[in-house]
C-alpha positions as CSV (number, residue, x, y, z in Angstrom):
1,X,122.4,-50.2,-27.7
2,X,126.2,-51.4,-27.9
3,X,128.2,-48.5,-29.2
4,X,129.6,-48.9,-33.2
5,X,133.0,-50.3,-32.9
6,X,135.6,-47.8,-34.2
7,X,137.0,-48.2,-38.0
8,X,140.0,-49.4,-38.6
9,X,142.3,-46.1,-39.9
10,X,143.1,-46.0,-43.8
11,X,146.6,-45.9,-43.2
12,X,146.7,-49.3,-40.9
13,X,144.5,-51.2,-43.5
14,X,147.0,-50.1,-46.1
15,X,149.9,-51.4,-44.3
16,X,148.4,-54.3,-43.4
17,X,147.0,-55.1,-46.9
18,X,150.8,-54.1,-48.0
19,X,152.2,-57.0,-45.8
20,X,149.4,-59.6,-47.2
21,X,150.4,-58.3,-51.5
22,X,154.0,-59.2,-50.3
23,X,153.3,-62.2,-48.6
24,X,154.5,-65.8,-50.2
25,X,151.4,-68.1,-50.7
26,X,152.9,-71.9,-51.0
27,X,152.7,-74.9,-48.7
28,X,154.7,-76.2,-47.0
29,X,157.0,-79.1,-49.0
30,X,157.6,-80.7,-45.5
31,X,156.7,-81.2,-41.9
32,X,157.9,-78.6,-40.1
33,X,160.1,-79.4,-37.2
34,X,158.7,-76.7,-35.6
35,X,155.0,-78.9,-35.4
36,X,156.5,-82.4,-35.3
37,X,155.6,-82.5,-31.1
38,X,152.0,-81.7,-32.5
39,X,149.5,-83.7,-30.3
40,X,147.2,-84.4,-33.4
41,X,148.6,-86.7,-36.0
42,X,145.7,-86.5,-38.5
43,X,146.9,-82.8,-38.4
44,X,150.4,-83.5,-39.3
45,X,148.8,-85.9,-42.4
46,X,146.9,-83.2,-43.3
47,X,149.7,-80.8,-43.4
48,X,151.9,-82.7,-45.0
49,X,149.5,-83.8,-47.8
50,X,148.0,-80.5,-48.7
51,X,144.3,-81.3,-47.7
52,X,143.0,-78.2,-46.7
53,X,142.8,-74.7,-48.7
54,X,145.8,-73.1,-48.1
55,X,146.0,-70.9,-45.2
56,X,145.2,-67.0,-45.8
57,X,147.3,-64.9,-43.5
58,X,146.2,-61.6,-42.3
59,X,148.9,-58.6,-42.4
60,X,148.8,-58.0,-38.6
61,X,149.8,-61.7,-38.1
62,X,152.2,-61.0,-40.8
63,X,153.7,-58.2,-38.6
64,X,153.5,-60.2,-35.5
65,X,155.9,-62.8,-37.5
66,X,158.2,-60.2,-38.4
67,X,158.7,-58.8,-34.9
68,X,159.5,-62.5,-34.2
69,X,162.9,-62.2,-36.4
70,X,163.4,-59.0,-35.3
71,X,163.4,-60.6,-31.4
72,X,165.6,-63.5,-33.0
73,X,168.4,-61.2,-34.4
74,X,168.3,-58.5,-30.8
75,X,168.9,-61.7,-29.2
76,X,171.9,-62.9,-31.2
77,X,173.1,-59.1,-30.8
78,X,172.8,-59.3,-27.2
79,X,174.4,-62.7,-26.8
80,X,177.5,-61.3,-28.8
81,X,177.9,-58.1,-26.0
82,X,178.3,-60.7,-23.6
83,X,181.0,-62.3,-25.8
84,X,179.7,-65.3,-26.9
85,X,180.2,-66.6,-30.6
86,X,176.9,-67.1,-32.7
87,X,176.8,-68.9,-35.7
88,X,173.3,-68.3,-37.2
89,X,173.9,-68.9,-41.3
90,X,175.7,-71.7,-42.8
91,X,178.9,-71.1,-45.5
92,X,176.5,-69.9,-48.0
93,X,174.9,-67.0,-45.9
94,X,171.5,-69.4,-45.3
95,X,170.0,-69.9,-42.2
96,X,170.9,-73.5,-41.1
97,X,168.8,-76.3,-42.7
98,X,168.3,-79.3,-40.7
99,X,166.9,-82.3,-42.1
100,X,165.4,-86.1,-40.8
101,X,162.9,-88.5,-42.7
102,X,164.4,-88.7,-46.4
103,X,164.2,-85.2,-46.4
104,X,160.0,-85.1,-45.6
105,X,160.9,-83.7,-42.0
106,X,162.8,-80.0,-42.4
107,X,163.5,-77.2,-40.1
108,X,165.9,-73.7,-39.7
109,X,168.1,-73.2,-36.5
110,X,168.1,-69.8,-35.0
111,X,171.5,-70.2,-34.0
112,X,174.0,-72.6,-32.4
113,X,176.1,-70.8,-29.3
114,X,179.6,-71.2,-27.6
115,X,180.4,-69.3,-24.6
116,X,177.7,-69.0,-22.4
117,X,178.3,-68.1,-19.1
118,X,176.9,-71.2,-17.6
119,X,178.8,-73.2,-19.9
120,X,181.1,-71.8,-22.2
121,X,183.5,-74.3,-23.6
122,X,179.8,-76.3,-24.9
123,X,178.5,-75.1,-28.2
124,X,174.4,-74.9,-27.6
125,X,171.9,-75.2,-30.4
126,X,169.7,-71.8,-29.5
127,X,165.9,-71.4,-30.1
128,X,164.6,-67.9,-29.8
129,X,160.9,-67.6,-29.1
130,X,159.0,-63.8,-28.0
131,X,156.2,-64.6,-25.9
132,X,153.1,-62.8,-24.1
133,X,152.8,-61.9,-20.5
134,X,150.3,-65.1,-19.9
135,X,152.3,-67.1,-22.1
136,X,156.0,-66.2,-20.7
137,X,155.0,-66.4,-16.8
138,X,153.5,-70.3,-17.7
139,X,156.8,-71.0,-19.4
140,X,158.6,-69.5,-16.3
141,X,157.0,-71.3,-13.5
142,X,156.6,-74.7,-16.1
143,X,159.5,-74.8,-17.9
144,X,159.9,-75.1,-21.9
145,X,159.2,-79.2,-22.3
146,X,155.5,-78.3,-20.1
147,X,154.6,-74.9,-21.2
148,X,155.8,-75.4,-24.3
149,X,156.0,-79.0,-25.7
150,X,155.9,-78.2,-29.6
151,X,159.1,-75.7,-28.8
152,X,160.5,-78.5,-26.8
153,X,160.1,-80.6,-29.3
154,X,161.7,-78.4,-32.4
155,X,164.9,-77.5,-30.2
156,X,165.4,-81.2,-29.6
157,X,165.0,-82.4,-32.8
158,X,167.7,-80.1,-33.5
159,X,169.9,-81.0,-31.4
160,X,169.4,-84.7,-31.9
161,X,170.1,-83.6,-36.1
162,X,173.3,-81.2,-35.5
163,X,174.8,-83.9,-33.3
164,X,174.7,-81.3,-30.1
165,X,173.9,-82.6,-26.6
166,X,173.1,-79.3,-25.2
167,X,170.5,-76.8,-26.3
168,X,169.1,-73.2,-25.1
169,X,165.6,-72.0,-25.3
170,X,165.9,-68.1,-24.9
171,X,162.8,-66.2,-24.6
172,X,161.4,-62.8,-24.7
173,X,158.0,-61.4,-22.9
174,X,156.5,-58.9,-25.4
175,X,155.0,-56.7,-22.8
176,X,157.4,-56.1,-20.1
177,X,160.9,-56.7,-22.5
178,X,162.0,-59.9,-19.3
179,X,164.2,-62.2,-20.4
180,X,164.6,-66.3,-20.1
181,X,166.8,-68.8,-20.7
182,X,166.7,-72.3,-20.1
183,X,169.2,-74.7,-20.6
184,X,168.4,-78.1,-21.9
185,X,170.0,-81.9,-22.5
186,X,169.6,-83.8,-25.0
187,X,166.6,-86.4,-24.6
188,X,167.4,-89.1,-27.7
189,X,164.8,-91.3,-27.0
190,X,162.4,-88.5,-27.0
191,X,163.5,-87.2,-30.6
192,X,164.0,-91.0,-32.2
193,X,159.8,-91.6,-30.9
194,X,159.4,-88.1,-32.5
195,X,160.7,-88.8,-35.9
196,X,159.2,-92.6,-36.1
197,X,156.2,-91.1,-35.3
198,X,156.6,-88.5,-38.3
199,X,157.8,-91.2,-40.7
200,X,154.6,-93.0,-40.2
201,X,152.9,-90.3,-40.9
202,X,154.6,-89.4,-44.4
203,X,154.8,-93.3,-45.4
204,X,151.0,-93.5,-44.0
205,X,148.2,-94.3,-47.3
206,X,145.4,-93.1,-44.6
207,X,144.7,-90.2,-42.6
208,X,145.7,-91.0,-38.9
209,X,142.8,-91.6,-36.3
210,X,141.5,-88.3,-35.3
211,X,142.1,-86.7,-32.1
212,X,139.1,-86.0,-30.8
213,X,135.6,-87.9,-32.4
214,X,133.4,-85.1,-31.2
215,X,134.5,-81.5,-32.0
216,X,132.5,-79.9,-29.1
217,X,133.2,-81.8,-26.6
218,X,135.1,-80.0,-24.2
219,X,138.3,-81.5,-24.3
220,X,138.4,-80.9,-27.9
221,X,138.7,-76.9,-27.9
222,X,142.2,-77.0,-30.0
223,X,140.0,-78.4,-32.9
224,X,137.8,-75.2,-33.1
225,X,140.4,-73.5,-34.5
226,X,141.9,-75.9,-36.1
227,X,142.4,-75.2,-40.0
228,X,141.3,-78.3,-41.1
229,X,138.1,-78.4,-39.2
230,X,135.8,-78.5,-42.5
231,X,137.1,-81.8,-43.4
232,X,138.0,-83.5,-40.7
233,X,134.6,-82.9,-39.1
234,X,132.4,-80.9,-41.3
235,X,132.5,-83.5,-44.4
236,X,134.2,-80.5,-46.7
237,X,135.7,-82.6,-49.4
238,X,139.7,-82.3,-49.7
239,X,141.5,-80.1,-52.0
240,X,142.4,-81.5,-55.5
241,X,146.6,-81.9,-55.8
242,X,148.9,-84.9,-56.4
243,X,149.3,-84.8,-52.6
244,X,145.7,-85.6,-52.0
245,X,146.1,-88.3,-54.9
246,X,146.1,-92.4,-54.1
247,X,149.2,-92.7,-57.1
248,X,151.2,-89.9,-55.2
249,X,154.5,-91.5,-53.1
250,X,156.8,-89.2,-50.6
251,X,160.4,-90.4,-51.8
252,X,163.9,-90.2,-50.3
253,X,165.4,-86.5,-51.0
254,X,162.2,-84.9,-49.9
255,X,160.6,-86.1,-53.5
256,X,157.2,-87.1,-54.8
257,X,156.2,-89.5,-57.5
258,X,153.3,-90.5,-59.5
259,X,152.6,-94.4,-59.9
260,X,149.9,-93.4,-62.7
261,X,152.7,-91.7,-65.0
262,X,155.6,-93.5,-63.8
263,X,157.4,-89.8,-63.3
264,X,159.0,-88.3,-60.5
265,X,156.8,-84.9,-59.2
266,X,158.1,-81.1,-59.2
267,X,156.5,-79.1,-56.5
268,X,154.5,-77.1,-59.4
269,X,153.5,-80.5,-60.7
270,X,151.8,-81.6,-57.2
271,X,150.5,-78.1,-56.6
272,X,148.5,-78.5,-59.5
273,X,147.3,-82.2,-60.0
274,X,145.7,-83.9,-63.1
275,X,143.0,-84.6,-64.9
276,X,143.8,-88.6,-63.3
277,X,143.3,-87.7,-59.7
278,X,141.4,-89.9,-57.8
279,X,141.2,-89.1,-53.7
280,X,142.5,-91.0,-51.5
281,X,139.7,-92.8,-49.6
282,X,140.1,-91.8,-46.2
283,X,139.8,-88.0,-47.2
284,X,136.6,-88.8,-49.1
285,X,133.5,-88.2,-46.7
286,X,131.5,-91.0,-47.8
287,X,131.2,-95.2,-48.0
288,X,133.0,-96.5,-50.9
289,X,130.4,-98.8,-53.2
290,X,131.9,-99.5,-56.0
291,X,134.9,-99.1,-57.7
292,X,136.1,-99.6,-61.8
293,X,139.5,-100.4,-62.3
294,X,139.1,-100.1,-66.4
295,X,137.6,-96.4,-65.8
296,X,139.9,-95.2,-63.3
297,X,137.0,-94.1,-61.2
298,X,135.8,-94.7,-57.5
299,X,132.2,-94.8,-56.4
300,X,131.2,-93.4,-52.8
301,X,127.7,-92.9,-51.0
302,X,128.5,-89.6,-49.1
303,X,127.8,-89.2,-45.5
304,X,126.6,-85.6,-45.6
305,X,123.3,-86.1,-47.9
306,X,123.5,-89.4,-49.1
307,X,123.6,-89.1,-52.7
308,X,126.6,-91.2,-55.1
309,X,129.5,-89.4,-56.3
310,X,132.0,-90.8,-58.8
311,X,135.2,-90.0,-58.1
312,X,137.2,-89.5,-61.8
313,X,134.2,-89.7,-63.8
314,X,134.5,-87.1,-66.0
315,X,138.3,-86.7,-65.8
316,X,140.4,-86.7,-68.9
317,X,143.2,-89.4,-68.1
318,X,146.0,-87.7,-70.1
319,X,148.9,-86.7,-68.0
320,X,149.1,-83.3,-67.6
């Protein structure tokens, strides 16, 4: 008989549960630059138009995040003994917003560096990153754009937005406190296929093709853990918001608006939806039949049991 694990201790659930009262639950008004070298597009959609229940975060991985900035600011310390100048807030005291895609595409530098001793007349766009012991020695013997294309990806991006044709990727290992750095160039063509590829996705009516058909076979392991598993494989229908709604429009500024109402959206406003949602038909797991234009509604046979579902059937159509 297996031995009974051992309980957590009081005082580490408490901390823990102290991290997830304090936490900020929202989503995310843009892609992320720090997912836009993501391999799966439908996962990027699905980001980007609030599909799935919004993520729960538990307090260790809370703390693990919070180690991460402290990493981020030892390293700008440390770069500053060596006598380099780091610039890691704009004139306001924020931490440096960059922007692409009408404003749908949004990310934060860690810093941008002069005076490095391998170059120090070039200012570098930094990108701090603490990794494990497995994770750091791939990077090491791989390099960042292998080991680590979705960090390749955010530090070019950045570059490529801050007008910068040199970057560095400095890393930490968690367990044995080695450092990395790795210098990096510029690669335009890279980010300009990057960010076409994420304005197709924001300007897309449909959820991209999915990655992987199958979910077990055994190339597909990423979507196992994958958040959005339940609906793009599982036939979970998506979450109700005007981001999930066929009237709903990404606009320039990083904006929404409603074709129903004629109105422009706040972030509350698409958080919350409206008795006049109707789903867009690709994230409705089922055959469209039938559809009433005078009714607002949208008819669909669904794929898990077969049984009819009317989508805005018993909605109120006022706005809200």
């Amino acid at each position: 008989m297996a031995p009974l694990p051992k309980p957590t201790a009081s005082t580490v659930r408490a901390i823990y549960k102290a991290y997830e009262d304090n936490a900020e639950s929202r989503d995310g008004r843009s892609i992320s630059v720090s997912t836009l070298a993501e391999e799966c597009e439908r996962k990027l959609y699905y980001d980007f138009r609030w599909v799935s229940p919004q993520e729960v975060i538990n307090g260790r991985t809370l703390r693990i995040f919070e180690s991460g900035n402290i990493e981020e600011e030892r390293w700008i310390e440390n770069l500053r003994m060596i006598g380099c100048e780091v610039v890691d807030r704009d004139d306001n005291g924020k931490q440096i917003m960059v922007e692409a895609c009408g404003g749908h595409v949004r990310g934060y530098l860690d810093s941008e560096i002069l005076g490095l001793p391998e170059a120090p007349k070039t200012i570098h766009v930094g990108e701090i990153k603490s990794h494990n012991a497995k994770s750091f020695a791939k990077l090491v013997k791989e390099g960042v754009r292998v080991a680590k294309p979705l960090h390749y990806g955010q530090i070019q991006t950045y570059m490529y937005r801050r007008g910068r044709d040199r970057g560095i990727y400095l890393a930490v290992c968690k367990d044995t406190d080695e450092l990395y750095a790795e210098r990096l160039e510029l690669n335009v063509e890279f980010v300009v296929r990057l960010l076409a590829r994420a304005q197709r996705i924001i300007d897309a009516g449909e959820p991209p093709a999915k990655l992987h058909e199958d979910p077990n076979h055994k190339m597909a392991f990423a979507c196992g853990w994958c958040r959005h598993k339940p609906i793009c494989h599982d036939y979970a229908p998506a979450r109700v918001n005007c981001r999930t709604c066929l009237y709903s429009t990404p606009e320039d500024g990083g904006s929404w608006s409603c074709a129903r109402f004629s109105k422009p959206l706040s972030i509350d406003e698409q958080a919350a939806g409206c008795p006049a949602h109707l789903t867009i038909p690709g994230l409705v797991a089922g055959e469209q039949i039938d559809a009433d234009e005078d009714a607002e509604t949208v008819t669909y046979r669904m794929y898990a049991d077969g049984r009819l579902w009317t989508d805005g059937a018993n909605d109120n159509k006022e706005a809200a």
